[in-house]
Each structure stands twice: as structure tokens, then as C-alpha cells.
SEFIVO-951218 format. One line per 8 residues: number of its first residue (from 1); their letters; for each residue x negated, y negated, z of C-alpha. Coordinates in steps of 0.05 Angstrom, whole numbers, plus 5000, padded with zeros to 4 digits. Example, Ala and Ser with C-alpha at 12.3 -4.5 7.8 and 13.67 -1.06 7.14 Angstrom:
1) as) 4754:5090:5156; 4727:5021:5143
***
This chain:
1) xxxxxxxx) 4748:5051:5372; 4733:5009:5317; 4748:5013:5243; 4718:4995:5175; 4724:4939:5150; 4782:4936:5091; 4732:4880:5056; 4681:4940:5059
9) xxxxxxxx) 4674:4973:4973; 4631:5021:5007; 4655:5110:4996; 4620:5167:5027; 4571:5206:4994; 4568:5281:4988; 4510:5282:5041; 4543:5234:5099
17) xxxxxxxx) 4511:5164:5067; 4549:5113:5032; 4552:5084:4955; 4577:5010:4930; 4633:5042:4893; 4631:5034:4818; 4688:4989:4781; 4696:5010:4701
25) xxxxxxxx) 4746:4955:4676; 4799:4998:4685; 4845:4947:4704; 4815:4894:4649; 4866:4843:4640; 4920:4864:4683; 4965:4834:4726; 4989:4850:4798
33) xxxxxxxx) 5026:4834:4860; 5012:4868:4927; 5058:4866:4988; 5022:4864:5051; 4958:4851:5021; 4928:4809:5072; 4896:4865:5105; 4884:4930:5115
41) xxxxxxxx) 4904:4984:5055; 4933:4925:5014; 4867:4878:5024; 4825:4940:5007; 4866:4950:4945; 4870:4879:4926; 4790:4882:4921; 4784:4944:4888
49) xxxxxxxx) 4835:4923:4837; 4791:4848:4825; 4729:4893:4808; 4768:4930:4761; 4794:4866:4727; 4857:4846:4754; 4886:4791:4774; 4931:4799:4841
57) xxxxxxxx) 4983:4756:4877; 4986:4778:4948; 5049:4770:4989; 5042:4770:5071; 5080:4744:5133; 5065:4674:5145; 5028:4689:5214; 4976:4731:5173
65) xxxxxxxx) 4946:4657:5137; 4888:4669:5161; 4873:4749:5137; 4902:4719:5078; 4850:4664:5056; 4797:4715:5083; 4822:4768:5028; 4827:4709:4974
73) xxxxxxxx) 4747:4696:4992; 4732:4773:4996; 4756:4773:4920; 4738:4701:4892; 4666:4729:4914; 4672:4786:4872; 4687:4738:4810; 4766:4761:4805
81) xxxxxxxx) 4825:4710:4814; 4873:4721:4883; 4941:4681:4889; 4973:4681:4953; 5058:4679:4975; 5075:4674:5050; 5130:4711:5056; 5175:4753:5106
89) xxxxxxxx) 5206:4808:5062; 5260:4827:5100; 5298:4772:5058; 5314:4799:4999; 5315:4722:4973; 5245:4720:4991; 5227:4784:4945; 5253:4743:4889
97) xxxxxxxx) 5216:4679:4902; 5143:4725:4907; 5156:4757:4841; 5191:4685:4814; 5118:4656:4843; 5072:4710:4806; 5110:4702:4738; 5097:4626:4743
105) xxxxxxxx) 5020:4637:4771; 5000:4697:4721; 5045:4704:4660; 5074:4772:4680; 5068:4835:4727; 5036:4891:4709; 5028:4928:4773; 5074:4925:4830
113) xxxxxxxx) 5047:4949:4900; 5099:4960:4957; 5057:4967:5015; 5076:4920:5071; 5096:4962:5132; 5119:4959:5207; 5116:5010:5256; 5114:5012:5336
121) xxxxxxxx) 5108:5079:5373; 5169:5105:5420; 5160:5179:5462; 5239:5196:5447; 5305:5186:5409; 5334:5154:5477; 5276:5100:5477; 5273:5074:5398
129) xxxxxxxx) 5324:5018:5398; 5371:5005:5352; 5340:4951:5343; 5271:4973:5326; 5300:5020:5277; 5340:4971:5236; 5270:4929:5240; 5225:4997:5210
137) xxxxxxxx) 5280:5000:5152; 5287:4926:5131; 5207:4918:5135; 5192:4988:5100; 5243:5007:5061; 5294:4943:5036; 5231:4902:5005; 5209:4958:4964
145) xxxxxxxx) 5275:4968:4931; 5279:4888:4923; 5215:4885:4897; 5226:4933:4850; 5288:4906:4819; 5265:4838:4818; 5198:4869:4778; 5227:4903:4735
153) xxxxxxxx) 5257:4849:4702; 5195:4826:4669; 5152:4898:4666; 5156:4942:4599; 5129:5004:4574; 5059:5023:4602; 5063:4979:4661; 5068:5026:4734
161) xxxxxxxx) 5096:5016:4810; 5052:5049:4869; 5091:5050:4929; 5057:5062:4994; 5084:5121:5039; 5059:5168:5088; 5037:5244:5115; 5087:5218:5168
169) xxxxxxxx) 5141:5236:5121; 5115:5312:5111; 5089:5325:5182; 5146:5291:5221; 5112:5253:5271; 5154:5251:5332; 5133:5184:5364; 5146:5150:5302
177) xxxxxxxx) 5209:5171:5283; 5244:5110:5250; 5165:5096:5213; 5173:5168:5185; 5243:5169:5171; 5224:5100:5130; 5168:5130:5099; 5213:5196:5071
185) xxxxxxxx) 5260:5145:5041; 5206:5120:4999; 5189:5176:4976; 5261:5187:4951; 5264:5120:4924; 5194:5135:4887; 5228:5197:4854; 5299:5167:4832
193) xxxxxxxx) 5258:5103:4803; 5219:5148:4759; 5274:5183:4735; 5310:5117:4730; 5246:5087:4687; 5207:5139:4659; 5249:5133:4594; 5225:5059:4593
201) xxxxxxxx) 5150:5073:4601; 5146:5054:4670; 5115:5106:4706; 5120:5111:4783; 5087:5135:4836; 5073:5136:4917; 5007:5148:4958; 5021:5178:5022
209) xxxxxxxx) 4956:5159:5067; 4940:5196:5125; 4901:5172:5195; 4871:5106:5163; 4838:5057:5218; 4871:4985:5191; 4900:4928:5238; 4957:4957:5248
217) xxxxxxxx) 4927:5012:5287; 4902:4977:5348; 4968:4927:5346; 5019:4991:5339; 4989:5051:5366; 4981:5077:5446; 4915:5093:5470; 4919:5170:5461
225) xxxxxxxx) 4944:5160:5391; 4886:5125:5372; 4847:5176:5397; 4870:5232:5358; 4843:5196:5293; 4786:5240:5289; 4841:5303:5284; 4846:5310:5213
233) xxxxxxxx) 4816:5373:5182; 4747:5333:5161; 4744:5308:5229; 4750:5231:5211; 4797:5177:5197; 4793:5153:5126; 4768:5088:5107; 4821:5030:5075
241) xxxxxxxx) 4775:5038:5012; 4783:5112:5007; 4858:5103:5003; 4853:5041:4952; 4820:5091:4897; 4888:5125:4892; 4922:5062:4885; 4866:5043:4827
249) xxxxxxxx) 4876:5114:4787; 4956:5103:4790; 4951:5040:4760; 4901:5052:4710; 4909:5094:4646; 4870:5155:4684; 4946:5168:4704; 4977:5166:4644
257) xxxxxxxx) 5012:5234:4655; 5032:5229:4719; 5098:5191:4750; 5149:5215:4808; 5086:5237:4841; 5053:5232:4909; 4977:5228:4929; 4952:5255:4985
265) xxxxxxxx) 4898:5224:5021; 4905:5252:5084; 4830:5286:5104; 4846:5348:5088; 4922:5358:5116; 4957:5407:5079; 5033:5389:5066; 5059:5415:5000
273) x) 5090:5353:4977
***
């Protein structure tokens, strides 16, 4: 099974075809800084948010160079301006140095994106390592609250952080237990940092995807996982550009009432968060 690609601006139509989809400046002049945007989600977001108008400094792991340079391209060809920090996250040093890095390359951040993620599937309790599990919280989890604090320090009123979760957290997936577990602590952290900011102007909120065909599908996933991607309730995966939209209307003023909040796109799976 193969996916879209996350370079791809294309949305679905109401009648099955597809449309270019159709920037409005709503991110004119803004600046921001996406984790794991080398592919994937964060690439498709990092293009999405260059049509809009901003500018974006993209951090990744250092073996990713490649998927990297290719997003840089993807958005330098759309006329918007990509920097790019290798970085492994898991060192909270390292947080510092990407937001030190996107201060120095774009004058200030705007828009922070925690989206970098790890996640490898286990059938049981008994065959998740420890191990793996202390892996799945110091990729997932750890980076987004350095990130955050390390942002913060140079964000004021009006500026917003999008932190990238999952329908993991609200369904419970049992194969992926430490992902899931990862991806409900997010969604915590999302709703203390609002609380924490909101009285600052900083508004923030978490998009909580559901079956999305990116890279890390294929790498991550066993065979039979993959093929229940059609399983959602409009019988499709979603595209990395259907997600990215949510990650454009947080940022942009179309939000402007809405922080401590979770989007849903899932295909249709209902989960009352």
C-alpha cells in the first residue's frame, strides 16, 4: 500500500476529485519552527504554512538529511523561505540549540509545532521493553515540554503552540501502548500549558490525527496494521495535507477563540474528546 505524497497541496473534493488547495495569507509574515518536519505530517505542514506566508525552521534527526533538503525544495518552489536544524530531541540541550538556531535565522517564533514522533508496534505488556518505552516518552513527550519552555521565552501575546497527538490516546490502541500512553500525556500537557499561558495571549492547542499514510507507517507498522487503514468510518486513510489544514487554522487568527483544545481528524471516528 502506498501513500500520498506529504509534498502533495492537493484535498478531496465533495464529488471524489481533487483541488490545489487555496492559501489566503493567513500566516503573512509569521514565523515558525516545526519538529519532525522532514516528512510526513510535519513536511505537509511546513508547505502549507510557506503558501500561507510563513517562514519555517524545521528540526529532524540527522539521518533524515536527505527528506530534509527535499522539503526545503518542496517549499523554496512555492516561493516561501525553509531553514533546516539536524537535531535528535531527546537532548533537551539540543531543544535549546533549534529554538537558539531559529531566533538567530528568523528574528523570533511565532508558531511552535511539536510533532516529531516514534512509535514501534508490540502484541502485549510482556513484549514492549523497557526500553522501548523509555524511547516512546523521551522522543514524544520530553521534546515537546523542552520545546515549549525554551519557546516561550521569546513568544508574546497572539503567538500559538500546536502540538501533535493522536486518536491513539482516545481509542486505546493495544499494540501501541507506550505510543498511546505518550500521546495522552500530550494531551495533558496541551491543557496545563493553556491554562499556564492563556493569561499571556498564548493560546494552545493539539491535533489528534487519525490513520494517516506517512513514512512512518511502512517503517513502524506490521503488515495487518497497515491493512486496516481503510477502517475508518469514510473508508480511507487521510492524506498528510488533510491533517496540515488543522495545523494552518490553529495557527492563524481563524482560531482566535479557541486554546486547550483538540482537533479531530480522524475520518470520521467518534471519541468525545
Amino acid at each position: 500500500m502506498k501513500g500520498p505524497d506529504p509534498s502533495d497541496t492537493q484535498l478531496p473534493t465533495e464529488d471524489g476529485g481533487y483541488q490545489t488547495y487555496k492559501a489566503a495569507g493567513k500566516l503573512t509574515g509569521k514565523k515558525a519552527v516545526i519538529t519532525g518536519g522532514d516528512s510526513g505530517i510535519g513536511r505537509a505542514i511546513a508547505i502549507l504554512y510557506a503558501l500561507e506566508g510563513a517562514d519555517s525552521l524545521i528540526a529532524y534527526l540527522p539521518d533524515e538529511e536527505e527528506d530534509a533538503q527535499d522539503t526545503k525544495n518542496e517549499i523554496e518552489k512555492r516561493g516561501g523561505k525553509c531553514y533546516l536544524y539536524a537535531a535528535d530531541l531527546r537532548k533537551r540541550e539540543n531543544c535549546r540549540e533549534v529554538v537558539d538556531e531559529a531566533m538567530s535565522k528568523m528574528g523570533t517564533i511565532n508558531i511552535l509545532v511539536n510533532n516529531a514522533a516514534y512509535q514501534n508496534m508490540t502484541n502485549g505488556i510482556n513484549e514492549l521493553t523497557e526500553d522501548q518505552w523509555i524511547k516512546t516518552f523521551d522522543t514524544n513527550i520530553h521534546p515537546y515540554f523542552f520545546m515549549a519552555k525554551y519557546a516561550l521565552q521569546h513568544m508574546k501575546s497572539g503567538d500559538v503552540i500546536i502540538n501533535c497527538a493522536s486518536v491513539n490516546a482516545y481509542i486505546g490502541r493495544p499494540d501501541l501502548l507506550d505510543y498511546t500512553s505518550s500521546k495522552g500525556a500530550i494531551i495533558a500537557l496541551t491543557r496545563g500549558l493553556c491554562n499556564q499561558q492563556i493569561t499571556n495571549g498564548i493560546r494552545c492547542n493539539a491535533v489528534c490525527p487519525g490513520p494517516v499514510w506517512t513514512p512512518l507507517i511502512p517503517s513502524t507498522m506490521k503488515t495487518y496494521a497497515q491493512d486496516q487503514f481503510s477502517g475508518t468510518p469514510m473508508g480511507r486513510p487521510g492524506q498528510p495535507s488533510e491533517i496540515a489544514t488543522s495545523f494552518v487554522f490553529l495557527a492563524s487568527q481563524d482560531s482566535s477563540f479557541m486554546s486547550g483544545q483538540s482537533l479531530h481528524p480522524n475520518g470520521g471516528v467518534i471519541v468525545n474528546g
